[in-house]
Structures are given as structure tokens and as C-alpha cells.
N, C-alpha and C positions, 0 to 999 in steps of 0.2 A: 460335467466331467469331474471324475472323483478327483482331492485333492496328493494323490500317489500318484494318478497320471499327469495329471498337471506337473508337479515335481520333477518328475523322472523325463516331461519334454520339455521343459524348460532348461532343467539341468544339461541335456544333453547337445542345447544349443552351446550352453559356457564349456561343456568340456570338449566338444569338438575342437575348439578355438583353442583348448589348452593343450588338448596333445598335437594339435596342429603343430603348435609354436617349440614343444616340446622335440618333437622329431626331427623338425625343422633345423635345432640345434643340431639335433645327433648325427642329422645328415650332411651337415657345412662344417661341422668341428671335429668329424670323428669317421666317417663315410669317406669324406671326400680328402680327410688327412693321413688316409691310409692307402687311399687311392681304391678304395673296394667299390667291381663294376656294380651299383647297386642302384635300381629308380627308388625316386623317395617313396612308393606307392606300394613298391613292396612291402621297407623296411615301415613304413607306418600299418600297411594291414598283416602282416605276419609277427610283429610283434608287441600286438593291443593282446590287452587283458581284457576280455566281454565282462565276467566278475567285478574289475576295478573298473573299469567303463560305466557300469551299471550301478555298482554302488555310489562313484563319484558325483555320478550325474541326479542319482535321486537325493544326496546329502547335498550337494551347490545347488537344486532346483529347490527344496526344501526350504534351504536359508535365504535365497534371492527370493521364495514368493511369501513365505511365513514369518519369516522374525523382523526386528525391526532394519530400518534402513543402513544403519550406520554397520550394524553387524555384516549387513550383508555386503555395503561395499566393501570394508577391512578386509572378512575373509577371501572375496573372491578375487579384490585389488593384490591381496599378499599370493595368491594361486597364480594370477598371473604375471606377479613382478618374478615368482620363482622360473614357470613355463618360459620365459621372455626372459630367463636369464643364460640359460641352454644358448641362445643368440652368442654371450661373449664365450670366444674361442674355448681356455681352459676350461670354463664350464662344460661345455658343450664336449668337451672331448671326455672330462671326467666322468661327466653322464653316461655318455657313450660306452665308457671302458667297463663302466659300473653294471649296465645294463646288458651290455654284447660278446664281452669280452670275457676267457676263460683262461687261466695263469696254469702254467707250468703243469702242460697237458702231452703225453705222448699218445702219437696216432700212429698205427701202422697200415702198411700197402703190404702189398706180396712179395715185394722187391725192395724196402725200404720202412724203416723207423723214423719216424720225427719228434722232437721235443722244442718245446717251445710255447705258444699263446695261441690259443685262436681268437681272433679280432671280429670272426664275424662267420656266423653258422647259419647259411643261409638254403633254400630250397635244395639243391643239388649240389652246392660246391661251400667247403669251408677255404676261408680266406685262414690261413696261418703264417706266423712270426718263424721261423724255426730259425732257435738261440746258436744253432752249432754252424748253419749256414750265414747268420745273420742276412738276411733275408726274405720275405715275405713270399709267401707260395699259395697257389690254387690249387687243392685237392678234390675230385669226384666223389662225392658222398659213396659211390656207387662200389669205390675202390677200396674203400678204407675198411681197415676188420676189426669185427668189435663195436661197441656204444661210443658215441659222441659225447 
């Protein structure tokens, strides 16, 4: 087995494990504190990057099977102290906002204007904040006019 395949499945054992603990966050500190109806199974395969997945995994399988020992637990011990921090609440929700979240966004319906946040742009409905209702609202992808 060449040494890029070996890399890239190795790696993609540690990065599983990382965006695992990652979402995990974003789903207990940032999903579940906005109350957005969402399975974690969505939000973890609708919003992987294949790109970062793939790069991640051939650069942590690289360093776990090629460099020396020390290096390789530092970096991947500090990956996981960061994914495994997504866990405490503010992070987790930081994450979240950081990652899902779209500020001072107007969406309009046929009957209706909103301004406000979207919290979360998901297959068919966006979950939004609207600032004037204070509020949190589900809108029909379906309904809305215009780009997201």
C-alpha cells in the first residue's frame, strides 16, 4: 500500500473522531440552544467539507504515521483538545454562530419582509431570528424570494 493511501486512511480514522466531537458541540450548544428541529446526522453530513475532510485527514495521517512520536501526539492531542472543546457550552455555541449563522440578513415572502439572523440554513426551512419581531421563526425555503 502506497504511503498516501496509508495517510489518507489513517488520517481519516483521527478526523472522523474530530468532526464527530466537533458537531457534537455545535449540536448540544448551538442546535439544541436555539431549539432548531435538527438530527445531528443532518447537521454533521450537510455541513462536512469533502475538500477539508480530505486534506485534514491526509496531513493527521501523514504526521501520526511518518514524523516522529512526540510530534505526532502534540499535534493531534492539541486537534482534539480544540474538537473536545466545542463540548463547553460558550464554545460550542461560538462555533456554531461562527459556522451556521448569517447577521443582519433580510428575506422576503410574497406577503412579508424579515430582517434579522439566520441561525441555521438547513435543506428546506431556514430557522430565523427576526430583530423587529424578536422572535425566532421557520420559513419554507420554498417561499422565500431571492438567494439565501
Amino acid at each position: 500500500m502506497s504511503k498516501l493511501l496509508q495517510a489518507l486512511l489513517s488520517g481519516m480514522f483521527f478526523t472522523f473522531i474530530l468532526d464527530f466531537f466537533l458537531f457534537l458541540g455545535i449540536k448540544l450548544n448551538y442546535i439544541d440552544y436555539y431549539e432548531i428541529d435538527l438530527y445531528y446526522n443532518i447537521l454533521f453530513a450537510d455541513n462536512q467539507s469533502a475538500i477539508l475532510f480530505f486534506l485534514f485527514s491526509l496531513i493527521i495521517g501523514y504526521i501520526t504515521l511518518y514524523t516522529n512520536i512526540k510530534l505526532a501526539l502534540y499535534s493531534v492531542g492539541f486537534l482534539f483538545v480544540l474538537s473536545f472543546s466545542t463540548l463547553i457550552a460558550p464554545i460550542g455555541k461560538s462555533v456554531g454562530t461562527f459556522l451556521l449563522a448569517k447577521e443582519d440578513v433580510t428575506l422576503q415572502t410574497s406577503r412579508f419582509s424579515y430582517h434579522g439572523d439566520i441561525l441555521y440554513n438547513g435543506r428546506e426551512k431556514v430557522t430565523f431570528f427576526d430583530k423587529e419581531l424578536n422572535k425566532i421563526i421557520i420559513l419554507n425555503k420554498n417561499k422565500i424570494k431571492g438567494k439565501i
